[in-house]
GUNU-817367 format. One record per atom (N, C-alpha, C, O): residue in one letter; atom name; x, y, z negated. Coordinates in Angstrom, 1 decimal, decimal comma. Layout:
<recs>
A | CA | X | Y | Z
...
</recs>
This chain:
<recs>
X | N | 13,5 | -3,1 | -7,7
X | CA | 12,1 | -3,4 | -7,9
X | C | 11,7 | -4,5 | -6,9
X | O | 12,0 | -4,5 | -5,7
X | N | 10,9 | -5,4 | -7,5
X | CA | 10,2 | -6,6 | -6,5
X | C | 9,6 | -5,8 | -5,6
X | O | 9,0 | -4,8 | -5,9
X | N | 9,8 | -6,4 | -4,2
X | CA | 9,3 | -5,4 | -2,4
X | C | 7,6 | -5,8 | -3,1
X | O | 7,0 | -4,8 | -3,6
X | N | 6,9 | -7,1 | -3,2
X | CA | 5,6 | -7,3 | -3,7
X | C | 5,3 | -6,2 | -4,6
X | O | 4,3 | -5,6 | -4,2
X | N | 6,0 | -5,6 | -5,7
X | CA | 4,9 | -4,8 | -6,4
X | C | 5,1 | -3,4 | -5,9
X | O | 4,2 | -2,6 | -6,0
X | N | 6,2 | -3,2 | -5,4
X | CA | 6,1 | -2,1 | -4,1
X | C | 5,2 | -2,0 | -3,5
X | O | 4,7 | -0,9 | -3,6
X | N | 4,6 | -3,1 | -2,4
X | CA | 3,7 | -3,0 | -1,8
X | C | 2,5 | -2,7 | -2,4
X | O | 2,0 | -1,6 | -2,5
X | N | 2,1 | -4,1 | -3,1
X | CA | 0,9 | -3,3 | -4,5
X | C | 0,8 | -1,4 | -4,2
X | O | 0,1 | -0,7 | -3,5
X | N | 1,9 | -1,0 | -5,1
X | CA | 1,7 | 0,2 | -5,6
X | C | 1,4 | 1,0 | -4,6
X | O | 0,4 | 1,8 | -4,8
X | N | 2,0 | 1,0 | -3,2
X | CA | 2,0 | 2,0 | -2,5
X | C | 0,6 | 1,7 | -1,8
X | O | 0,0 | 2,8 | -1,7
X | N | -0,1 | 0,7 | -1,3
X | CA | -1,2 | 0,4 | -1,2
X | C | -2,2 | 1,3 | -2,1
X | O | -3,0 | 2,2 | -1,7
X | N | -2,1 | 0,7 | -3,3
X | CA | -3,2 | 1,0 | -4,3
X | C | -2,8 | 2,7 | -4,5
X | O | -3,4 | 3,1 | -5,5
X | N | -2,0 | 3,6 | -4,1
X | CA | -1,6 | 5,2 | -4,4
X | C | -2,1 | 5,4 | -3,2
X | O | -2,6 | 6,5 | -3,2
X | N | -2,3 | 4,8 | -1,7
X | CA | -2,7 | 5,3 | -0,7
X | C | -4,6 | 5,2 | -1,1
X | O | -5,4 | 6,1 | -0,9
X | N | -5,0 | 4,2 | -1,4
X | CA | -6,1 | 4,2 | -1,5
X | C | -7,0 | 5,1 | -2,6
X | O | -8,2 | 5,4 | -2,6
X | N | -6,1 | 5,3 | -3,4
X | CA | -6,5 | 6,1 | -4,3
X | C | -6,9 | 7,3 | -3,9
X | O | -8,0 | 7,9 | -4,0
X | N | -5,3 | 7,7 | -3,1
X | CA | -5,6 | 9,3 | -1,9
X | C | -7,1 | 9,2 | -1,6
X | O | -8,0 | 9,7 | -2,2
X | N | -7,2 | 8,2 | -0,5
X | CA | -8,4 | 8,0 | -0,3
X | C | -9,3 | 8,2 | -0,3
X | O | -10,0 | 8,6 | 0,6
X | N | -9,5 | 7,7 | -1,4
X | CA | -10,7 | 7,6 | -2,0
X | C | -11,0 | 9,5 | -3,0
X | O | -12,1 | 9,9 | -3,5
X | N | -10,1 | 10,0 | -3,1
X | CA | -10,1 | 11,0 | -4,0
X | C | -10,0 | 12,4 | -3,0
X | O | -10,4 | 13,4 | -3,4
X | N | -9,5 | 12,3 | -2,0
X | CA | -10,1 | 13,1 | -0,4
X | C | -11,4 | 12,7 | 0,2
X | O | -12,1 | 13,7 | 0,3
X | N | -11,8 | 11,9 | 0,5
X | CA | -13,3 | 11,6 | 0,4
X | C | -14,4 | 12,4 | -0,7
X | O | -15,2 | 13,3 | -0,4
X | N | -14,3 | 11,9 | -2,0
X | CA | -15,0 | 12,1 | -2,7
X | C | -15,1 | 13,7 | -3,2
X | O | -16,0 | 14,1 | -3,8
X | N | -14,2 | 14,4 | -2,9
X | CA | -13,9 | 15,6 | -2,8
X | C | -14,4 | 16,4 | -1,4
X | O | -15,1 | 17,4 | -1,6
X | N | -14,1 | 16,0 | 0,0
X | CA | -15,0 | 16,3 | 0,5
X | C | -16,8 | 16,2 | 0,5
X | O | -17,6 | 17,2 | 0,6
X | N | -17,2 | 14,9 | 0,3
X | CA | -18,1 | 14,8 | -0,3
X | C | -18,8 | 16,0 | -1,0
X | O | -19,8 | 16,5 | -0,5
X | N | -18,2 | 16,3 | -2,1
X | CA | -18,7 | 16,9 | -3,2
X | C | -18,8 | 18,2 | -2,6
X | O | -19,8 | 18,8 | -3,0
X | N | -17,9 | 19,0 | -1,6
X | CA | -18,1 | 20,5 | -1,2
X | C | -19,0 | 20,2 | -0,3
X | O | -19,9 | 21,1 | -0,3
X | N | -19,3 | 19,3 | 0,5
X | CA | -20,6 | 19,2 | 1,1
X | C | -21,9 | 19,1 | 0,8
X | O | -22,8 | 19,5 | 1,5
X | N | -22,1 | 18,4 | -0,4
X | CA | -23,1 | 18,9 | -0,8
X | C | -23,6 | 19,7 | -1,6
X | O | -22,9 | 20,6 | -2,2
X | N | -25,3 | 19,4 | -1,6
X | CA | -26,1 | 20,7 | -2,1
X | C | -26,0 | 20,9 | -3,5
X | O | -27,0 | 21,4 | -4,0
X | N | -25,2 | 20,7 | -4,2
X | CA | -24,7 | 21,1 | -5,7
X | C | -24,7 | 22,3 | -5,5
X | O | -24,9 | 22,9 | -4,4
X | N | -24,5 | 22,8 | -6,7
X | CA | -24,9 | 24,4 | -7,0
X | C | -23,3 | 24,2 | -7,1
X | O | -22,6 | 23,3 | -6,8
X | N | -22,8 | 25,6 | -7,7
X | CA | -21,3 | 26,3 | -7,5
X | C | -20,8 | 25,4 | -8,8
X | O | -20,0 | 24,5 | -8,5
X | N | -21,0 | 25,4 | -9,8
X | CA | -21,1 | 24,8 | -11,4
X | C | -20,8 | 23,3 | -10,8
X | O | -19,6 | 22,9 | -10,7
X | N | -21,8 | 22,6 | -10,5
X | CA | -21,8 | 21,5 | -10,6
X | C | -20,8 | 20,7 | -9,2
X | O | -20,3 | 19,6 | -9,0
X | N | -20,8 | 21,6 | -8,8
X | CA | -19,2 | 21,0 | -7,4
X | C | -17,8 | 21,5 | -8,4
X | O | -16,7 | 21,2 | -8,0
X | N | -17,8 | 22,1 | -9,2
X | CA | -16,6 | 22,5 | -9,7
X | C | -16,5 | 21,8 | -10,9
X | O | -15,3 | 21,6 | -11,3
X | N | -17,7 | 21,4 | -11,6
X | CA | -17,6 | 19,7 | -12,8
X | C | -17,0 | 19,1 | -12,0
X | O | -15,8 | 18,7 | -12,0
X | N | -17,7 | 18,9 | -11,3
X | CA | -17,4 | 16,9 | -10,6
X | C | -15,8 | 16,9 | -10,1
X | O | -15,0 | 16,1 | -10,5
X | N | -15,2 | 18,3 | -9,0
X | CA | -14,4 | 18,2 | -8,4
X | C | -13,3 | 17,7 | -9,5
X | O | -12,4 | 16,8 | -9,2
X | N | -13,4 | 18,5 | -11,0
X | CA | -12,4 | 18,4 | -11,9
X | C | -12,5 | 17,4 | -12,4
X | O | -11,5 | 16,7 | -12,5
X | N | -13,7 | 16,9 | -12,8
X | CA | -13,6 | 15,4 | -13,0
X | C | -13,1 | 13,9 | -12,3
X | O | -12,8 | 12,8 | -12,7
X | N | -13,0 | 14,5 | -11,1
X | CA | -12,4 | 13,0 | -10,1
X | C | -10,7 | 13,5 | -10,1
X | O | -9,8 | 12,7 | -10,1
X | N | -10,6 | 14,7 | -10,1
X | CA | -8,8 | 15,1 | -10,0
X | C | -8,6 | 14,4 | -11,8
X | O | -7,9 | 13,5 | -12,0
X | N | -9,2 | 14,9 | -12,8
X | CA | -8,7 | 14,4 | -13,7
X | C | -8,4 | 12,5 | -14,1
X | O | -7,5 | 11,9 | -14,7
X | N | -10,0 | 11,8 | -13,5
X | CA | -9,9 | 10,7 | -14,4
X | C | -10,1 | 9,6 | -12,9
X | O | -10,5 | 8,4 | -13,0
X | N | -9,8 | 10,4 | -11,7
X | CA | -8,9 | 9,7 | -10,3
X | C | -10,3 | 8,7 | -10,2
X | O | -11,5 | 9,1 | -10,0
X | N | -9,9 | 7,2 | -10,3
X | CA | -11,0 | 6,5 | -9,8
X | C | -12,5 | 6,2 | -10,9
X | O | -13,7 | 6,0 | -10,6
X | N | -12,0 | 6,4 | -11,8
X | CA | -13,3 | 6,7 | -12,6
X | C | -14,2 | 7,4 | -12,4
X | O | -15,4 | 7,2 | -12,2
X | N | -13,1 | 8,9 | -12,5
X | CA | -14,5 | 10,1 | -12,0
X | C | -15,2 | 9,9 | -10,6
X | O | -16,4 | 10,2 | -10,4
X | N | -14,2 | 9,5 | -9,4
X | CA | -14,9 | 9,1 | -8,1
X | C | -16,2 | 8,1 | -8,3
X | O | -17,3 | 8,6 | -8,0
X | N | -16,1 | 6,6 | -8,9
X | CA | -17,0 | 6,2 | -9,3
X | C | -18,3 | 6,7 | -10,0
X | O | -19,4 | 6,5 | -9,5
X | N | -18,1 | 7,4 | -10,9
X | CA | -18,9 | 7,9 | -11,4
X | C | -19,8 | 8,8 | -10,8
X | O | -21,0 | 8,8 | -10,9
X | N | -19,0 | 9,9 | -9,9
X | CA | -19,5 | 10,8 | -9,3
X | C | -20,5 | 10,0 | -8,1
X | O | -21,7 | 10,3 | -7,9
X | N | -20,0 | 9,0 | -7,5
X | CA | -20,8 | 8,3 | -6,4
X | C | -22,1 | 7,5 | -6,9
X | O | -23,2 | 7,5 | -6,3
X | N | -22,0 | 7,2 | -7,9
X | CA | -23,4 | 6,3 | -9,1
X | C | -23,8 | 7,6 | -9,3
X | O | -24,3 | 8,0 | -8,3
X | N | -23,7 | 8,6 | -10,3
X | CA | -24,6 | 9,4 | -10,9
X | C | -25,1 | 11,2 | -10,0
X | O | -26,1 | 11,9 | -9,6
X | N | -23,6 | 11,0 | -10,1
X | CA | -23,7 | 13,1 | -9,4
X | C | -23,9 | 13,0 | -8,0
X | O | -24,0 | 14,1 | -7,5
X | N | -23,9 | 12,2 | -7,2
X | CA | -24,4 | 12,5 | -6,1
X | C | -26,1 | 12,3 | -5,8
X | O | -26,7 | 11,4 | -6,4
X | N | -26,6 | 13,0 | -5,0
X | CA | -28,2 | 13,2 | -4,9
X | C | -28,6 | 12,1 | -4,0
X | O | -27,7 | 11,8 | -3,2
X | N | -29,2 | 11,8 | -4,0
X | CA | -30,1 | 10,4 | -3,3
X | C | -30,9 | 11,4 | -1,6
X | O | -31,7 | 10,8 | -0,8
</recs>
């Protein structure tokens, strides 16, 4: 495999981590009720940077 899209990948899978331990911390931290930390958590493990996204715009409280 080209060493470039190596790098790419392993980059973009670390940041993913990232970003998907964050956003999961996040979410047990806050004041969500039991329900709604257990939506979100399943939605960022399933749909990765989307559900992160999403959960940061919509499900998190101001």
């Amino acid at each position: 495999m080209n060493p470039f899209i190596t790098k790419v990948l392993l980059t973009t899978s670390i940041l993913v981590l990232i970003t998907l331990t964050i956003s999961i911390i996040d979410i047990r931290k806050s004041k969500l009720n039991r329900s709604n930390k257990i939506f979100w958590i399943i939605m960022v493990l399933l749909f990765n940077v989307f559900g992160t996204i999403t959960y940061f715009i919509i499900g998190r409280k101001k």
